[in-house]
C-alpha positions as CSV (number, residue, x, y, z in Angstrom):
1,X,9.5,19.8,62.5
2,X,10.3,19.2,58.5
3,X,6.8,19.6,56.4
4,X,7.1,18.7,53.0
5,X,3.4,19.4,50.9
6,X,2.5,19.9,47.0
7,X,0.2,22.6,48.0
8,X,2.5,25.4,46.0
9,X,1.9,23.5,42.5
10,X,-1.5,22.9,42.9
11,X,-3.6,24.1,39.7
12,X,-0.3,24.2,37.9
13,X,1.1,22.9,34.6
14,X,3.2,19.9,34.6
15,X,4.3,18.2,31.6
16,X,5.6,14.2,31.5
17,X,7.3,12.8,28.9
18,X,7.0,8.9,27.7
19,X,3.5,9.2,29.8
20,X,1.7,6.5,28.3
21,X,2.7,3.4,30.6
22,X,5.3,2.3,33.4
23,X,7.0,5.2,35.5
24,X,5.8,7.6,33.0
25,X,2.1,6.4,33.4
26,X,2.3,6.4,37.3
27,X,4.0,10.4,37.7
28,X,1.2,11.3,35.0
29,X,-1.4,9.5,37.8
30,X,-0.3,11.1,40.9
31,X,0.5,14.7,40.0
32,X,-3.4,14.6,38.5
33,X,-4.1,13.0,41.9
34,X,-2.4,15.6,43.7
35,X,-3.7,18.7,41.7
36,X,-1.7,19.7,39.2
37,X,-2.9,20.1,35.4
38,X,-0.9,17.6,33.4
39,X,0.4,16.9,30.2
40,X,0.8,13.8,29.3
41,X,3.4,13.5,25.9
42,X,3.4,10.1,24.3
43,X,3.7,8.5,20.9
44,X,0.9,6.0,22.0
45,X,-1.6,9.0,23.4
46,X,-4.6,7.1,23.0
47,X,-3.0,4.8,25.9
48,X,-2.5,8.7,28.0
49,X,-5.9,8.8,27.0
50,X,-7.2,5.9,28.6
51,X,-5.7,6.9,31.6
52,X,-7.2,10.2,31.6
53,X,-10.6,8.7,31.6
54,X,-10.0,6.8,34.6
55,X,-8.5,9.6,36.3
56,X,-11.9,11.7,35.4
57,X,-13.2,13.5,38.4
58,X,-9.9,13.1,40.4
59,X,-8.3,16.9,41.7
60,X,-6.5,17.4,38.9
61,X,-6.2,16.5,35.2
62,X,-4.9,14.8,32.6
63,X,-4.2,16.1,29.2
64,X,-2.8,13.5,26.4
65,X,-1.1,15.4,23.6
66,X,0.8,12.5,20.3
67,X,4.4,13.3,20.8
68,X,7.9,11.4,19.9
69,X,10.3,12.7,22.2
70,X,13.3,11.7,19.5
71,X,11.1,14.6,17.1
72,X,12.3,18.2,17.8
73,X,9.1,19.3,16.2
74,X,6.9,17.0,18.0
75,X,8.2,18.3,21.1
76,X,7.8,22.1,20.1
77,X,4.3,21.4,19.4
78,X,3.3,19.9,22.8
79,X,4.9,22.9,24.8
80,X,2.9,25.5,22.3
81,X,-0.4,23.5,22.9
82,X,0.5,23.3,26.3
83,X,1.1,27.0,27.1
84,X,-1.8,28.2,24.5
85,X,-4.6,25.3,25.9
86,X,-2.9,25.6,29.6
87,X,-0.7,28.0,30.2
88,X,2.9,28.1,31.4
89,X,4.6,24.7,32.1
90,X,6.1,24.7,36.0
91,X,7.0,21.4,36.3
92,X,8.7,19.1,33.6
93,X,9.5,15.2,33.8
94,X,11.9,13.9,31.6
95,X,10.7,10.3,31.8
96,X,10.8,9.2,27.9
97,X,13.4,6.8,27.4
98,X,14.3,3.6,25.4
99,X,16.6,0.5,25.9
100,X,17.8,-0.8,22.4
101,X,19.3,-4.0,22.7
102,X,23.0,-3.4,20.8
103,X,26.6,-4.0,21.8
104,X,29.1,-1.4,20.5
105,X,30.9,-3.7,18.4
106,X,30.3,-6.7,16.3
107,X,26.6,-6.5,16.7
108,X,26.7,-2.6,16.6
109,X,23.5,-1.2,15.1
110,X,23.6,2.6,13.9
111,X,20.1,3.0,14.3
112,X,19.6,1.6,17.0
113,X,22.2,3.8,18.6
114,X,20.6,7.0,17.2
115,X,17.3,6.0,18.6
116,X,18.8,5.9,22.0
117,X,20.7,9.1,21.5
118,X,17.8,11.0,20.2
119,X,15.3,9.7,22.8
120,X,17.4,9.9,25.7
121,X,19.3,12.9,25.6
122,X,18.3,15.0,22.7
123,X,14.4,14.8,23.0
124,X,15.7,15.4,26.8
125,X,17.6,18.7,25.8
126,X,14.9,20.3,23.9
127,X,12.4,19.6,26.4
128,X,14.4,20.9,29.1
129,X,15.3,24.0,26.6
130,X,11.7,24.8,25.8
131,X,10.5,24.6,29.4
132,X,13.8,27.1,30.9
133,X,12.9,29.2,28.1
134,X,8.9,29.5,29.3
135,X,9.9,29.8,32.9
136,X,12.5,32.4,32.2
137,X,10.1,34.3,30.6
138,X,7.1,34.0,32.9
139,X,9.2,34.3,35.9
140,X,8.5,30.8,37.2
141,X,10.8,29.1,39.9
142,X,9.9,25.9,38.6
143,X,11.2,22.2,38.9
144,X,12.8,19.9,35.9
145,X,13.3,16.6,36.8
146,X,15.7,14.1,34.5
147,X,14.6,10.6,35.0
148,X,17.9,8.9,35.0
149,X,19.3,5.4,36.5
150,X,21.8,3.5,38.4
151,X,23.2,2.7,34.8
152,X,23.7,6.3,34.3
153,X,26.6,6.2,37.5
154,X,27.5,2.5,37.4
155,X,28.6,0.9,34.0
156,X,26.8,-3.0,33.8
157,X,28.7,-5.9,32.8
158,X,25.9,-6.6,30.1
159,X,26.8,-5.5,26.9
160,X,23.3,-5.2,25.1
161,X,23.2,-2.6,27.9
162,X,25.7,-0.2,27.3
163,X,24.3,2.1,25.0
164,X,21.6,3.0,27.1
165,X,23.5,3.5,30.3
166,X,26.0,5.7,27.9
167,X,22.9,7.7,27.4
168,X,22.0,8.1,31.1
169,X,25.7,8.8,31.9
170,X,25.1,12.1,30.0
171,X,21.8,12.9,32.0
172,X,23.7,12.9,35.2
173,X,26.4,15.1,32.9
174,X,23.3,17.1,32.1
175,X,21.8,17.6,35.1
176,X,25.1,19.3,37.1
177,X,25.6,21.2,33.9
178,X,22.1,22.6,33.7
179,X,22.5,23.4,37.2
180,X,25.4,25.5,36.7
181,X,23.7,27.3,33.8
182,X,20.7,27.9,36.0
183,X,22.6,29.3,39.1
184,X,24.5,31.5,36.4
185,X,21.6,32.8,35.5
186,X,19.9,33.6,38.3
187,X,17.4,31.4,38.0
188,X,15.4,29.8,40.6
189,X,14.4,26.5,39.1
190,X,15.3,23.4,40.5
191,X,16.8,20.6,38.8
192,X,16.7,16.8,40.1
193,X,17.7,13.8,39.1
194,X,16.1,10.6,39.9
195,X,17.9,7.4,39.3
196,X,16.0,4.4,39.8
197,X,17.5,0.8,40.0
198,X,15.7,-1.9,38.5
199,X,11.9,-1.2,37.7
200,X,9.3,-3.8,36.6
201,X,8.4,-1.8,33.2
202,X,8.0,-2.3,29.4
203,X,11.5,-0.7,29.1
204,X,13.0,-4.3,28.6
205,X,10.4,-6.3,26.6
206,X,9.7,-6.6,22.8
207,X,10.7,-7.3,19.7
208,X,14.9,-8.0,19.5
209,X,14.6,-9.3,23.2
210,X,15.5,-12.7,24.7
211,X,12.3,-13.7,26.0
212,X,14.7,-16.1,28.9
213,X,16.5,-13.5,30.2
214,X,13.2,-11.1,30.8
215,X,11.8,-14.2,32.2
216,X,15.2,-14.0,34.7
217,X,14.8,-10.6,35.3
218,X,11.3,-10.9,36.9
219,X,12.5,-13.0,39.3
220,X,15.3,-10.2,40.7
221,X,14.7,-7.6,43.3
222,X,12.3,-4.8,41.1
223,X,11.1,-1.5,42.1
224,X,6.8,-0.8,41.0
225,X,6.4,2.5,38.8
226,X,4.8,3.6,41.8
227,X,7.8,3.8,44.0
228,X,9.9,6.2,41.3
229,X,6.6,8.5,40.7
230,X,6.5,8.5,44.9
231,X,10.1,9.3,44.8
232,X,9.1,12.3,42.4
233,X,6.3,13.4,44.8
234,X,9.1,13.9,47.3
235,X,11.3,15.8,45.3
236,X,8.2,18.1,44.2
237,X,7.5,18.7,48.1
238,X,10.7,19.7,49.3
239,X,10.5,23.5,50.1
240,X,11.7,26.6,47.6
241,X,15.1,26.5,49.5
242,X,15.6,23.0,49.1
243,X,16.9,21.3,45.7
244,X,17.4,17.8,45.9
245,X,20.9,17.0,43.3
246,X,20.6,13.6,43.1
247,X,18.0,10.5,44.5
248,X,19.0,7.1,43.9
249,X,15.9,4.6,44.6
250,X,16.4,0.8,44.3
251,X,14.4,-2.0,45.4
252,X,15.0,-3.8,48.9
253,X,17.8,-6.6,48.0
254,X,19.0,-5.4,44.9
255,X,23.1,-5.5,44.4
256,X,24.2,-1.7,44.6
């Protein structure tokens, strides 16, 4: 019989990244749900906020702290008001992310690379830094978890698209390195990688987007926010001898 429970990081700190809606939002609810003391990191915090009121009187709770993930300093902040307010971190979501919409040639945008590149794998790498460090220090078997994408194994044929899945290509380069680094150490924290397929999100809407083709998109085969922080749950419940490398979540019907 294969029992898989939370129970072991109940009362413990667990800080999510790009908390303030979508898959984000959703972890942030359900690890409050479940227990655990969370941090919610955000540049919008009064929307983490928000979410903390509704979650008021639940088994856990929710803790919005102003952060942007592509800040180094930003993110040193949150994990030194996290472990002064809180304590130790033992569970870290790297869910922060953003999809710039930029080819890599004619309509190449510097900045709009850099964004994507600072977001998506450097605020990722100092997070991850800062909480090793912590549970290294505290003696914490603790659990990282990258939230990555099919884009970051499967290259689209949409060029606005590329820069981003470039970016979640080196999360899954990230994730086997940090494992080796971890095992090389000694250490006992896991490290996971979820990759969802399509998810109905904010990721894709805004300003530079074509208003038709997000119109298109709603009408494909999309996963709910829900179903990646579910997916998350799982990974967090698999026993101390268990380490899940990679989960790849997609919604029924959608082309592999």
């Amino acid at each position: 019989m294969v029992v898989v429970s939370l129970d072991r990081w109940v009362g413990k700190v667990a800080i999510v990244t790009g908390a303030s809606g979508g898959i984000g939002a959703a972890i942030a609810q359900q690890l409050v749900e479940e227990g655990l003391q969370v941090v919610g990191l955000a540049r919008r915090s009064e929307r983490v906020e928000e979410l903390a009121k509704k979650l008021h009187g639940k088994k856990g709770k929710l803790h919005a702290v102003k952060a942007d993930i592509s800040k180094e300093e930003d993110i040193l902040n949150a994990f030194k008001w996290t472990s002064d307010n809180l304590g130790p971190v033992h569970v870290l979501v790297n869910n922060a992310g953003v999809a710039e919409n930029t080819n890599l040639t004619t309509q190449g945008d510097t900045k709009k690379w850099k964004n994507v590149f600072d977001t998506n794998i450097m605020g990722l790498c100092i997070a991850t830094r800062e909480a090793v460090n912590i549970m290294k220090a505290k003696n914490i078997d603790g659990h990282i978890i990258h939230i990555n994408s099919t884009l970051g194994h499967s290259v689209p044929p949409f060029p606005g698209l590329h820069v981003y899945g470039a970016s979640k290509y080196a999360v899954t380069a990230l994730t086997d390195t940090l494992r080796h680094e971890l095992r090389h150490l000694g250490l006992k924290i896991k490290i996971t990688s979820v990759s969802p397929g399509r998810v109905a999100t904010e990721l894709l809407q805004g300003k530079g987007r074509d208003p038709k083709a997000f119109e298109r998109l709603k009408r494909l085969p999309r996963l709910q926010p829900e179903n990646v922080a579910n997916a998350v749950l799982y990974v967090l419940s698999t026993p101390p001898d268990v380490q899940i490398h990679e989960l790849t979540i997609q919604a029924m019907g959608e082309e592999v």
